[in-house]
Backbone as a printed PyTorch tensor [residue, N CA C, xyz], in Angstrom:
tensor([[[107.2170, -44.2910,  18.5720],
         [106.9310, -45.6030,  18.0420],
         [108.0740, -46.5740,  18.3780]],

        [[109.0080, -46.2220,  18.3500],
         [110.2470, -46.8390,  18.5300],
         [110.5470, -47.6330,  19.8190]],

        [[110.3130, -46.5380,  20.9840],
         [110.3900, -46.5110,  22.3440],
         [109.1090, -48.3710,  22.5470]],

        [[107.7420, -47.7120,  21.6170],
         [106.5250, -49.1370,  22.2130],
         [107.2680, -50.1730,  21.6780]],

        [[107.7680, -50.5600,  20.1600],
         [108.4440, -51.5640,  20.2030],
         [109.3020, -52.3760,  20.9380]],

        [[110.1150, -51.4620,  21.2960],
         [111.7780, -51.5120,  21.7440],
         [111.0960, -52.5240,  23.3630]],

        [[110.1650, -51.3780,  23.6060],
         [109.3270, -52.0370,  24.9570],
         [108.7730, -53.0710,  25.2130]],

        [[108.1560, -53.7460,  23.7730],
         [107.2170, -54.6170,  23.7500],
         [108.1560, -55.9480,  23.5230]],

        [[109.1590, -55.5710,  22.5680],
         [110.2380, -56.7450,  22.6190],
         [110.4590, -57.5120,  24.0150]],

        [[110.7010, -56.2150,  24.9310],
         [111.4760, -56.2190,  26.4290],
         [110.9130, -57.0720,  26.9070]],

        [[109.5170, -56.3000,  26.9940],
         [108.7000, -57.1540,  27.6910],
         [108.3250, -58.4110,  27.2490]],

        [[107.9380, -58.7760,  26.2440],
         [107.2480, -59.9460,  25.5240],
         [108.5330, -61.2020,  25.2470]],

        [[109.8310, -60.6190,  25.0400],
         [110.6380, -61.2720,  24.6350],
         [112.0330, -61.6210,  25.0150]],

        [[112.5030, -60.8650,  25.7990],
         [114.5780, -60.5670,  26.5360],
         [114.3220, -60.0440,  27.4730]],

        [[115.1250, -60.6220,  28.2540],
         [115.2940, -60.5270,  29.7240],
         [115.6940, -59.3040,  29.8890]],

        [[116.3830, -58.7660,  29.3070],
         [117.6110, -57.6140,  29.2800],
         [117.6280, -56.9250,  28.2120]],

        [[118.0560, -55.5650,  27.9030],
         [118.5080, -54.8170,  26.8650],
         [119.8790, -55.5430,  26.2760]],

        [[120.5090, -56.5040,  27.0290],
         [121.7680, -56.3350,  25.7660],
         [121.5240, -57.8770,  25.6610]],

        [[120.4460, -58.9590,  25.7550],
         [120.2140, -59.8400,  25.1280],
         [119.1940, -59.3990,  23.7420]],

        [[118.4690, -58.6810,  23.9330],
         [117.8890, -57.6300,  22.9890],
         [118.9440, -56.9830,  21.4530]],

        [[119.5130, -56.5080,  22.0800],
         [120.6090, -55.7570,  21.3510],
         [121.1260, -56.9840,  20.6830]],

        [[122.1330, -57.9650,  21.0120],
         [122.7790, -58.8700,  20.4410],
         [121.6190, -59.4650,  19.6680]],

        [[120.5120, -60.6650,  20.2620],
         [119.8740, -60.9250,  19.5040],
         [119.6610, -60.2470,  18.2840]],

        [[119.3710, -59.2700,  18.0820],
         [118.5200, -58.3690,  17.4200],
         [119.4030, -57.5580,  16.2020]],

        [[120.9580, -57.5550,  16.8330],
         [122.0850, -57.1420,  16.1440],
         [121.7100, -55.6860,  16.0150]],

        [[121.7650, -55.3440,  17.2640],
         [121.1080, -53.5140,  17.4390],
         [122.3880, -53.3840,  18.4500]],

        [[122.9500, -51.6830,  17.5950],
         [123.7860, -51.1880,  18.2740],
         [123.0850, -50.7540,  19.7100]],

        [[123.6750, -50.7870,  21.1930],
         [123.3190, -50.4860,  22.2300],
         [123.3920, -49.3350,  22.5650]],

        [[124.5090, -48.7490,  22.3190],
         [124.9080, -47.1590,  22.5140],
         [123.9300, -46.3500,  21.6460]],

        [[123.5270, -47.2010,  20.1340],
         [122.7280, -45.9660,  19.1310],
         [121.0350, -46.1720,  19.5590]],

        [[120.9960, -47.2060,  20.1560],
         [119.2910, -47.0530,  20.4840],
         [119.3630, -46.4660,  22.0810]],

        [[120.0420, -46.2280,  22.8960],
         [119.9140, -45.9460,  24.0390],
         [120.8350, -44.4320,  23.6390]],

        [[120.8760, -43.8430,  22.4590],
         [121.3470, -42.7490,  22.6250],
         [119.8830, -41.9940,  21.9210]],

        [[119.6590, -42.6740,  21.1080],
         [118.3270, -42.0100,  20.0120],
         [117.2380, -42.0420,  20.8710]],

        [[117.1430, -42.9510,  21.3660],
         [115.9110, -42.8440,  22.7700],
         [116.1040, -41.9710,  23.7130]],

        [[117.3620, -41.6340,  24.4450],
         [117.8840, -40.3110,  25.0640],
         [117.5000, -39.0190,  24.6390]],

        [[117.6970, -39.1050,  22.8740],
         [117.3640, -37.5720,  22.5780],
         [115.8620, -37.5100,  22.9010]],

        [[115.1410, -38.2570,  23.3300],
         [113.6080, -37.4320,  23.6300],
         [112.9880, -37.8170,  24.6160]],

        [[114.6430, -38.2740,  25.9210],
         [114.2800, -38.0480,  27.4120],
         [113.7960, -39.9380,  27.9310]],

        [[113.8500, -40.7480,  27.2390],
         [114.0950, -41.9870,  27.6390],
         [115.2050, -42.4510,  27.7080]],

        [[114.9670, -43.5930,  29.3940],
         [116.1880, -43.6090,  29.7250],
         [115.6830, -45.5210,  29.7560]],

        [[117.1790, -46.5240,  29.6340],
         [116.1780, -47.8960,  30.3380],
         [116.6760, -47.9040,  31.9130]],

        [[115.3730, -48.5790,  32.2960],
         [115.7350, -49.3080,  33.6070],
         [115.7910, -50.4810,  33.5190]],

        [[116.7800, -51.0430,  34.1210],
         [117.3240, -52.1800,  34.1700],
         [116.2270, -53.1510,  35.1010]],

        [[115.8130, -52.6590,  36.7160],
         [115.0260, -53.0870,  37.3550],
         [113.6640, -53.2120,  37.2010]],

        [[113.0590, -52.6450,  35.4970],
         [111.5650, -52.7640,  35.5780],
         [112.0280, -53.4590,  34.1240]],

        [[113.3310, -53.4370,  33.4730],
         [113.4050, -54.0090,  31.6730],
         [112.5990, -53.2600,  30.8970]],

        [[112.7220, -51.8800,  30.6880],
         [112.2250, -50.6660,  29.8360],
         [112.4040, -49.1890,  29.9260]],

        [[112.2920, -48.7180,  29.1600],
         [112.5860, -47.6840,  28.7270],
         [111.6260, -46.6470,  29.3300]],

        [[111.6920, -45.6370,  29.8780],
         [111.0350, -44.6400,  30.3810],
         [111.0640, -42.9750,  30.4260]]])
């Protein structure tokens, strides 16, 4: 659930994960580590998580 949000923000809303992050006041390291534990990674060149 986390991952479609996180995605839908991306897409719908920030250019980038760390305009995301700041906006959003989301640690970068703890959502791109918690998304790690179940094999998502972001790409920078598509702006999501996979």
């Amino acid at each position: 659930m986390l991952m479609s949000v996180i995605n839908m923000k991306l897409r719908d809303c920030y250019p980038d994960l760390d305009t995301l992050c700041t906006d959003m006041d989301v640690d970068k390291e703890v959502l791109t580590t918690t998304l790690g534990s179940i094999g998502m990674e972001y790409n920078p060149e598509t702006n999501k998580f996979w």
